[in-house]
C-alpha positions in Angstrom: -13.1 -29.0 -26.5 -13.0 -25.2 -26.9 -9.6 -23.6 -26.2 -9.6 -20.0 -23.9 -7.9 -17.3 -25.6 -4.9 -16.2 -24.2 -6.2 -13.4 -22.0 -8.8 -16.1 -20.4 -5.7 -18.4 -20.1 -3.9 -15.7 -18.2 -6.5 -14.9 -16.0 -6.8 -18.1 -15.0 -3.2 -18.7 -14.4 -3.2 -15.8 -12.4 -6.8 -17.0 -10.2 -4.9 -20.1 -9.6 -1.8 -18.3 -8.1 -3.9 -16.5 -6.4 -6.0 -19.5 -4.8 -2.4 -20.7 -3.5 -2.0 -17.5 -1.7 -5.1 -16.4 0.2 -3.4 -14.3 2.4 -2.5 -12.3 -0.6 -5.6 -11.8 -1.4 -7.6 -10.9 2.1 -9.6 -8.5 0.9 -10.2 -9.4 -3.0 -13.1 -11.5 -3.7 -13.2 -13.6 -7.0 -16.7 -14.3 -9.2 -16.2 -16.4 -11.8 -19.0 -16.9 -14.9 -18.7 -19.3 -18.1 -20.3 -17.7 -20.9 -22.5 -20.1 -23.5 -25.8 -19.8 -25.6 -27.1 -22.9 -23.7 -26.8 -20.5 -20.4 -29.4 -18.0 -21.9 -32.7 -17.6 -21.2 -34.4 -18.8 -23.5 -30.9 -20.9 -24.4 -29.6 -20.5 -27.9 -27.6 -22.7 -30.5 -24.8 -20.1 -30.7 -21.3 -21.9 -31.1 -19.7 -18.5 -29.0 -17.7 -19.2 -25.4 -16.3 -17.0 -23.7 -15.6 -16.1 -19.4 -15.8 -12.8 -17.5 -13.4 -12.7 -14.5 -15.1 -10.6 -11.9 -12.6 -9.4 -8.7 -14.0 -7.1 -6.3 -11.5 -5.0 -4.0 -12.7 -4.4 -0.7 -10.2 -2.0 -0.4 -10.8 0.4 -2.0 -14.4 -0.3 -3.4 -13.7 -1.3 -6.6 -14.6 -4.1 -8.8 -12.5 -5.5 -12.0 -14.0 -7.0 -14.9 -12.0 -9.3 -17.2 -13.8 -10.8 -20.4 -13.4 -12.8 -23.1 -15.6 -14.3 -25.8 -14.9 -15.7 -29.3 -17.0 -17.4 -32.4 -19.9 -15.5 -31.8 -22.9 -16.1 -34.2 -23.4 -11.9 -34.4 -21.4 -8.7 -34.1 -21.8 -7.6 -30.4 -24.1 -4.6 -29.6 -24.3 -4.4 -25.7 -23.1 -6.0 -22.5 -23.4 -5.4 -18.9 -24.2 -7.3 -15.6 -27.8 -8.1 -14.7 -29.7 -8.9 -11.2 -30.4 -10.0 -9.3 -32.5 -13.4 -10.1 -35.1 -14.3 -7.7 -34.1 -17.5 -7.5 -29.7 -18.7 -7.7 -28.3 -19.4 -10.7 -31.8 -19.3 -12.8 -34.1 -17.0 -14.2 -33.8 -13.3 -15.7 -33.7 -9.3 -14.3 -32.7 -6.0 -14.9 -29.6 -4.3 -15.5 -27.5 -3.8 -12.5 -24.4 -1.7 -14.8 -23.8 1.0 -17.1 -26.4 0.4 -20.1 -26.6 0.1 -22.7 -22.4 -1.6 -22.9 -19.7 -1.2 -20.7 -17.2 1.9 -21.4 -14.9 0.6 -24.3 -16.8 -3.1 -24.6 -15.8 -4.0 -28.1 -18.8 -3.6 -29.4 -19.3 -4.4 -33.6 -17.2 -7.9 -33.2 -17.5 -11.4 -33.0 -14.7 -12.4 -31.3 -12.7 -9.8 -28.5 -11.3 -8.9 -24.8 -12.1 -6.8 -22.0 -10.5 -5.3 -18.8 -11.5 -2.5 -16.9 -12.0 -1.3 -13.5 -15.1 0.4 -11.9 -15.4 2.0 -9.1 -18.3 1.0 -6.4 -19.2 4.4 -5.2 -19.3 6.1 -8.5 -22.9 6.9 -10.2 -21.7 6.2 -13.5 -20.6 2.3 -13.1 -24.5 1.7 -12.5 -27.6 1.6 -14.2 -29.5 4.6 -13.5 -32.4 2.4 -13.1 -30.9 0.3 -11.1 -29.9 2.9 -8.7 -33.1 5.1 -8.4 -34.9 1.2 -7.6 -32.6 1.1 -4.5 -32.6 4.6 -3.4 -28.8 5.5 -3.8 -25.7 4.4 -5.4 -24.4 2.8 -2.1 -27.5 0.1 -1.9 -27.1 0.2 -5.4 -23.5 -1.1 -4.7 -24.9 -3.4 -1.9 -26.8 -5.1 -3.8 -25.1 -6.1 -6.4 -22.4 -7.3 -3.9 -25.1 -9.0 -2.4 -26.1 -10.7 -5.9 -22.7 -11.8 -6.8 -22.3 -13.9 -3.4 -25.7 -15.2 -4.0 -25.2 -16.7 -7.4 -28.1 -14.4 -8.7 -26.2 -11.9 -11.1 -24.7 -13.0 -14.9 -22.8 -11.3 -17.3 -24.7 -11.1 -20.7 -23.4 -10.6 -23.9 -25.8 -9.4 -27.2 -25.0 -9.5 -30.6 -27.1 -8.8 -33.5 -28.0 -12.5 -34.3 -29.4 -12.5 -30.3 -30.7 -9.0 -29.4 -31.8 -10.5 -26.3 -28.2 -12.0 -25.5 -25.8 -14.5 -27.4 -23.8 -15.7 -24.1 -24.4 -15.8 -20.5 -23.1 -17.1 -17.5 -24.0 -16.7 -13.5 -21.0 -15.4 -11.2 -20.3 -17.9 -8.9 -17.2 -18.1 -6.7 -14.8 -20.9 -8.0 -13.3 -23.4 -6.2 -9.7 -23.9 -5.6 -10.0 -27.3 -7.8 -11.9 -25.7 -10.4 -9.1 -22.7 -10.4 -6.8 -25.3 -11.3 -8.4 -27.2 -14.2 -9.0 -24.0 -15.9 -5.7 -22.5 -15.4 -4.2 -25.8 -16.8 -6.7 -25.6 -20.0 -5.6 -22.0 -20.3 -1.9 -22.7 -20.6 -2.4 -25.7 -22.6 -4.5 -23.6 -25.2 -1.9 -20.8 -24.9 1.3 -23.4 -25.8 -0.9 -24.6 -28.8 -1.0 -21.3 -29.8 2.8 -20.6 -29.5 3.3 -23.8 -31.7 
């Protein structure tokens, strides 16, 4: 079994809190995507894992992003968020985010972390692409809301031994169960760590 690095294992600690506490967190919705070579299309042999935490706040129209991947094959060179799929959980599209790699992705690296927050309404958080396909930046937004509920946008991860993406995984909303397991991998990974 793979262990989570210890910003996966907080993350995760921190999901699980906050699928105690609901009220807490009204108006934040969680996406949750594992992150192998088997999830790529086509799938690859790559040994790399990794997890992006995805939190949107309704508030104040915002989304974070937390990642983290190690033992890649190659030296990352881009990621972003594509969709959506035409069919859930399956299949390939566009990019949906900033292209060609998210603002201070570490890019160059086989093994790394990243947090950042974007905000909805903002031109530069999209794909231009992506945003002249749907007419402006706020059905830009919509849509990749939209995708994220639906189980048809991933996060995908390229290196220079898969130009076309080294690790992928579909958003999907986790459930309270699965919260749990992953937190409880996470600190068990972090203790072993410690030791």
């Amino acid at each position: 079994m793979r262990s989570m690095t210890v910003s996966a294992a907080l993350a995760a600690a921190v999901l699980c809190v906050g699928a105690a506490a609901p009220s807490a967190l009204a108006h934040e919705q969680i996406f949750y995507a594992t992150l192998t070579g088997a999830a790529e299309a086509p799938p690859n042999n790559s040994p790399g894992f990794g997890s992006a935490i995805l939190t949107v706040n309704e508030d104040d129209t915002s989304y974070s992003l937390n990642v983290s991947f190690s033992g890649l094959i190659g030296n990352t060179t881009v990621a972003h968020i594509h969709g959506p799929t035409a069919v859930p959980f399956t299949g390939t599209a566009g990019v949906m985010t900033t292209t060609p790699v998210f603002a201070g992705f570490p890019v160059g690296v086989t093994s790394g972390t990243y947090q950042r927050t974007f905000n909805l309404q903002d031109a530069s958080s999209w794909n231009p692409a992506f945003v002249t396909a749907r007419g402006s930046v706020a059905n830009a937004a919509n849509t990749f809301l939209v995708s994220l509920n639906a189980g048809t946008a991933y996060f995908n991860l390229h290196s220079s031994a898969f130009p076309g993406g080294e690790l992928r995984g579909f958003f999907a909303i986790p459930e309270p169960a699965t919260l749990g397991v992953v937190a409880a991998a996470g600190l068990v990974a972090l203790k072993r760590r410690r030791a």
